[in-house]
C-alpha positions in Angstrom: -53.5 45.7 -25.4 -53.7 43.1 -27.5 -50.4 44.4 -29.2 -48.9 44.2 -26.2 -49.5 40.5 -25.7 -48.7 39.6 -29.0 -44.9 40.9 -28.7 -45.3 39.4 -25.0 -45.5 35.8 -26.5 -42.9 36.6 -28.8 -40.4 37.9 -26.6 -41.2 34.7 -24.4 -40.8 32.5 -27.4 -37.6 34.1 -28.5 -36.5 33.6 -25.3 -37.5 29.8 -25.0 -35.6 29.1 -28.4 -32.7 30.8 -27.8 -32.3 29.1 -24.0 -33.1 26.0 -25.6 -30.2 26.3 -28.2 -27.7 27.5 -25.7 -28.6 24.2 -23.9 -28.0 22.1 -26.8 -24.7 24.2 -27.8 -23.4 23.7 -24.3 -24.6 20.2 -24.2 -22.3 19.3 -27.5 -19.3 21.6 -26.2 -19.0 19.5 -23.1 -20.1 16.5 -24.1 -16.4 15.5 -25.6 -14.0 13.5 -23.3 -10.9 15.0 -22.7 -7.4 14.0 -24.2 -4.8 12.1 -22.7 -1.8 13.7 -21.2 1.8 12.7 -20.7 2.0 11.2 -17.4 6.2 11.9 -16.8 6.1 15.5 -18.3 3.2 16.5 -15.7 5.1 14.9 -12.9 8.1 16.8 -13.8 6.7 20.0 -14.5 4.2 19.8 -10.9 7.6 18.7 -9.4 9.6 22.1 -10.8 7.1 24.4 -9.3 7.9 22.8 -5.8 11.5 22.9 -6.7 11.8 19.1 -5.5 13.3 16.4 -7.6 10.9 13.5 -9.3 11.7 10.6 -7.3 10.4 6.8 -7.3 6.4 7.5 -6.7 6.4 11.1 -8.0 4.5 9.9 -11.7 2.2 7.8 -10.1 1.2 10.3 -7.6 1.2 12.9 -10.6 -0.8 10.5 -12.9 -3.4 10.5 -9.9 -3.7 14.1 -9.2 -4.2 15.1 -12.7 -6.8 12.7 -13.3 -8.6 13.6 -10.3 -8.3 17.1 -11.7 -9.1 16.3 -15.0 -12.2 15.3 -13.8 -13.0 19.0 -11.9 -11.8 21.2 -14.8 -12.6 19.4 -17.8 -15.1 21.4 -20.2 -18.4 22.0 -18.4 -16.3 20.9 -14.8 -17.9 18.6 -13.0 -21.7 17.4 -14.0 -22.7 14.3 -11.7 -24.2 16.4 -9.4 -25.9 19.0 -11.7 -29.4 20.1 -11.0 -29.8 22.3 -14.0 -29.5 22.4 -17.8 -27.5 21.4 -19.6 -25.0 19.3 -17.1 -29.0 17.4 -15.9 -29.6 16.6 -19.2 -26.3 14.7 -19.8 -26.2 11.1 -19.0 -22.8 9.7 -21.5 -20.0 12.4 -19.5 -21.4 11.6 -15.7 -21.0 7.7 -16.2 -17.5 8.6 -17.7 -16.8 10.7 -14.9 -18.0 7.6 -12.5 -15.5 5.5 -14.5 -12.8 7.4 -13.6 -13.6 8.3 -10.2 -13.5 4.6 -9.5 -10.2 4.2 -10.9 -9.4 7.1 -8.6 -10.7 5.9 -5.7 -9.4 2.1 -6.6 -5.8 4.3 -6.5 -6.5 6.1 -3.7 -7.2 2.7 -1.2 -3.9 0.8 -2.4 -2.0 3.8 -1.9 -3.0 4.1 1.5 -2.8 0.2 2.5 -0.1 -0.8 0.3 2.0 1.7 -2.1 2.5 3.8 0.8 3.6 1.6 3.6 6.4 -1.2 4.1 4.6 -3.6 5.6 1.2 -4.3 7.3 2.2 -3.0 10.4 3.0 0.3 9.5 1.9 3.3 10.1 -0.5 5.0 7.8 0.4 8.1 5.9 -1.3 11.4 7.2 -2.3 12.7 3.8 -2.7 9.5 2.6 -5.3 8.5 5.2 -7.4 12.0 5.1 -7.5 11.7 1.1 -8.9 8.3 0.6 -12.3 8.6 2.7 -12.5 11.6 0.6 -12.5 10.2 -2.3 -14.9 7.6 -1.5 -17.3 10.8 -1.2 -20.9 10.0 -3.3 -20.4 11.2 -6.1 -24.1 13.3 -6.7 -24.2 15.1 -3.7 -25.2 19.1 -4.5 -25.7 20.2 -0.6 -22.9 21.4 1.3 -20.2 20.0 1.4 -20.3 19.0 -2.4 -18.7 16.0 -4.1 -16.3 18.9 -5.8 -15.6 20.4 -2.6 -14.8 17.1 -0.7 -12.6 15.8 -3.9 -10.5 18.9 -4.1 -9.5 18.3 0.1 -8.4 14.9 -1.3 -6.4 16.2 -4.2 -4.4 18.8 -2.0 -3.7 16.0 0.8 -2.3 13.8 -2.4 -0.4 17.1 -3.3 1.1 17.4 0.8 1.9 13.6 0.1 3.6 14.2 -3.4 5.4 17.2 -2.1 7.0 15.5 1.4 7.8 12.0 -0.9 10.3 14.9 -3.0 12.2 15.5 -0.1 13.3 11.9 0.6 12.9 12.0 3.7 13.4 8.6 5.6 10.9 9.2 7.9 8.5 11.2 5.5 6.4 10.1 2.6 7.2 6.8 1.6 6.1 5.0 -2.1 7.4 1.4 -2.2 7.4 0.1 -5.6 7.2 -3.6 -5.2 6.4 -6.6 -7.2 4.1 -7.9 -4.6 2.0 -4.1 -4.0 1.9 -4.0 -7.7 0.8 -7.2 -8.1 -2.5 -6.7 -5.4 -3.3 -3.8 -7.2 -3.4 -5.6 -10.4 -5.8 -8.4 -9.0 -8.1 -5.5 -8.3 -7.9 -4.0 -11.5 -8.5 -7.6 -13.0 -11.7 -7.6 -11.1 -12.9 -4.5 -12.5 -11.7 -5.2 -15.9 -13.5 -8.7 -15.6 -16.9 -6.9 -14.3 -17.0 -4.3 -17.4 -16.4 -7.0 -20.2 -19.5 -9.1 -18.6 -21.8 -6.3 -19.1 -20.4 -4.6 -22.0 -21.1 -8.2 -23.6 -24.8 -8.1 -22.0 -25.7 -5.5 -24.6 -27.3 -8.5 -26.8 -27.8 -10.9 -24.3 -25.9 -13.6 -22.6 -27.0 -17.2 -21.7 -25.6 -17.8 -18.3 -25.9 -21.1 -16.5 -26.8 -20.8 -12.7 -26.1 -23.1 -9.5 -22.1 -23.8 -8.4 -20.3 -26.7 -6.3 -21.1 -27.0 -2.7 -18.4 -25.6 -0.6 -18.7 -28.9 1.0 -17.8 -32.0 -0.9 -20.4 -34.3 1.2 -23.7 -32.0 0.2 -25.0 -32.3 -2.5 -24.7 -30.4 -6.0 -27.1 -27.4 -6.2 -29.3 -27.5 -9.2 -28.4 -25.7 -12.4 -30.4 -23.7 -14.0 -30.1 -20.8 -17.3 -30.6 -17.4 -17.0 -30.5 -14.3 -20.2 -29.1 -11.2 -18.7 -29.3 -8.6 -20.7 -28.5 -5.0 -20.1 -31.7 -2.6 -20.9 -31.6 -0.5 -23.6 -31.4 2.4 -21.8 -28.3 1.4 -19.9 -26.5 0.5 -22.9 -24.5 3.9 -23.3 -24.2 4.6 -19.4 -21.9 1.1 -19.4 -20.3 2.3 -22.0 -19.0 5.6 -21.1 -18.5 4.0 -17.6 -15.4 1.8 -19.2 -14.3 4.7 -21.7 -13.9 6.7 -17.8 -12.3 3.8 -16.0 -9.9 2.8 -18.8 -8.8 6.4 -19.4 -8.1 6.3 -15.6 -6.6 2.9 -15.7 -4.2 3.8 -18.8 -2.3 7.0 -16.9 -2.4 4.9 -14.1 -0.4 2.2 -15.7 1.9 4.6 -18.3 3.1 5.9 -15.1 3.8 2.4 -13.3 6.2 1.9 -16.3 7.9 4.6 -15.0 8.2 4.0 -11.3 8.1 0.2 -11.7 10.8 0.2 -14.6 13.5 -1.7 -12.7 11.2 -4.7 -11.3 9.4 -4.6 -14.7 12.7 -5.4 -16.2 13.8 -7.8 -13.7 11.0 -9.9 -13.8 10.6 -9.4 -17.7 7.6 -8.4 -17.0 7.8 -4.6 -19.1 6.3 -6.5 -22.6 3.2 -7.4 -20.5 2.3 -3.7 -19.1 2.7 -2.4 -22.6 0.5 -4.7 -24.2 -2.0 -3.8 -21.6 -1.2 -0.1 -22.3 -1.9 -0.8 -26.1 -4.9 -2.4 -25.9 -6.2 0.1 -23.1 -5.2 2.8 -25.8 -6.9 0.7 -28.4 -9.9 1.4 -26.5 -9.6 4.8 -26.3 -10.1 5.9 -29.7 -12.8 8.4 -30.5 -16.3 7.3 -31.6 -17.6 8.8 -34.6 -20.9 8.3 -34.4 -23.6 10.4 -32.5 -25.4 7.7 -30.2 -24.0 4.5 -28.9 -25.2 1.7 -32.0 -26.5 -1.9 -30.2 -26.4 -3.9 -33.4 -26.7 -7.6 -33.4 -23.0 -9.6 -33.3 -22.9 -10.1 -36.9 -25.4 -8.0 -38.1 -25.7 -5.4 -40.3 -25.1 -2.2 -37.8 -22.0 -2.1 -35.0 -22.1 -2.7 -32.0 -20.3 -0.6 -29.7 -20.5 -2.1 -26.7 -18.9 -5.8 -28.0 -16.0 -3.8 -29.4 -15.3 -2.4 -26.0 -15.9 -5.4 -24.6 -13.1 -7.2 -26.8 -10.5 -4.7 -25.8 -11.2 -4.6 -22.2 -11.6 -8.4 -21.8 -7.5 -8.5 -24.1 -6.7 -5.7 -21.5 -7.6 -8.2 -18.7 -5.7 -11.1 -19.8 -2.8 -9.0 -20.3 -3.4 -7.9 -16.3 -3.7 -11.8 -15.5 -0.1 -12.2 -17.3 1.8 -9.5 -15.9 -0.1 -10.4 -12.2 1.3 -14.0 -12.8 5.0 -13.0 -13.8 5.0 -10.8 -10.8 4.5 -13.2 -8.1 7.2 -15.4 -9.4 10.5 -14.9 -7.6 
């Protein structure tokens, strides 16, 4: 008997080590992001298998799909809403999956309001309208219907929407590439841009002064104050895989308004300032080499991750206010 329980508690043992380094090899063979891909050859090749031609809209709306898919089918598919090993135990590739599904869903609103329609008294398109509440799905839910389930209905309305704007069609699908609808989605993006450099640069702390002007010019100034904010310790890497996400969004996003905006990007000379944004966006895309996320002082002996992402999405974002500006001019 006591035989018996001694290869009992072996076999159990074995078991627990072997489960535990299957976790950990799955864990590593997930955990990389996945590479960029070429935003005009997958709009022409998605185009081919419909037999329609690539018209103006057909990259963005290409771009947007395969990111959105990307984010389904990448290794381990989609691990925001795990409940089990390994995809639980994975913090970095979730808030890089929330990076980009923000992008996605920023993409998904101004196609629908604005990309998609000539003015504000049009009418919405059909696919258009279904896909972005689905988008806008939370992004942990496990229960029926799942976040995957709800962001695949989206990505085939985008597809109905990418297949009827092939057929140019007058009174089909519609993409209007404008300097002004360009321009309102870049103010949005300057916002987000703006919001991931502040706490990026929170990593070691920053000294913020509190208390703005009265809206009215008779009341008095409100008092001013100081305030550290400083991002915990154990946030650190989830904003930092947050803006690797939303950036790798953000750069297929713009690589493919270079295509479909080409002529007013040349009229307005305005083509210089979208590929500065693309090279610093691609700047910040480079792989990191190290195993955890390093929080070093500014000028201290170890990196710091986080202030190097910061610098490259902060020059990203002035590049966005440039191009915005030379936009809006006639």
């Amino acid at each position: 008997m006591t035989g018996r329980w001694n290869w009992l508690t072996r076999g159990i043992v074995a078991f627990v080590v072997v489960y535990a380094l299957g976790v950990l090899a799955l864990m590593w063979w997930w955990s990389d992001e996945p590479p960029h891909f070429d935003v005009s050859a997958a709009a022409h090749a998605r185009a081919a298998a419909k037999h329609e031609p690539v018209v103006t809209g057909s990259v963005t709306t290409s771009a947007w799909m395969t990111t959105a898919e990307t984010l389904l089918d990448k290794r381990g598919g989609y691990l925001s809403n795990d409940k089990f090993p390994p995809g639980v135990l994975m913090d970095d590739l979730p808030n890089w999956e929330f990076g980009v599904l923000t992008a996605t869903r920023d993409l998904a609103r101004e196609m629908r309001n604005k990309f998609a329609r000539s003015q504000s008294q049009s009418e919405e398109d059909t696919d258009l309208k279904e896909a972005d509440p689905l988008f806008s799905s939370p992004s942990d839910r496990w229960l029926l219907p799942s976040s995957e389930n709800q962001y695949r209905k989206a990505i085939a309305h985008v597809d109905g929407y990418f297949e009827r704007l092939g057929k140019n069609d007058p009174n089909g699908a519609q993409f209007y590439a404008r300097a002004d609808n360009l321009a309102d989605y870049l103010d949005l993006v300057s916002n987000r841009l703006g919001s991931l450099s502040q706490r990026l640069s929170a990593s070691v702390g920053q000294l913020r002064l509190e208390g703005d002007a009265p809206v009215d010019a008779t009341a008095p100034p409100a008092p001013q104050g100081q305030q550290v904010v400083r991002t915990p310790w154990t946030k650190i890497d989830d904003i930092f895989y947050e803006s690797r996400g939303y950036s790798w969004a953000l750069l297929e996003q713009l690589q493919a308004f270079e295509a479909d905006f080409a002529p007013i990007l040349e009229r307005k000379g305005a083509m210089v300032s979208l590929k500065q944004i693309i090279r610093e966006l691609q700047e910040a895309q480079k792989p990191v080499h190290s195993p955890i996320i390093l929080n070093g002082s500014p000028f201290g002996f170890f990196a710091n991750h986080s202030l190097v992402m910061a610098n490259y999405i902060s020059r990203a974002n002035a590049a966005v206010i440039d191009l915005r500006e030379l936009l809006k001019r006639g």
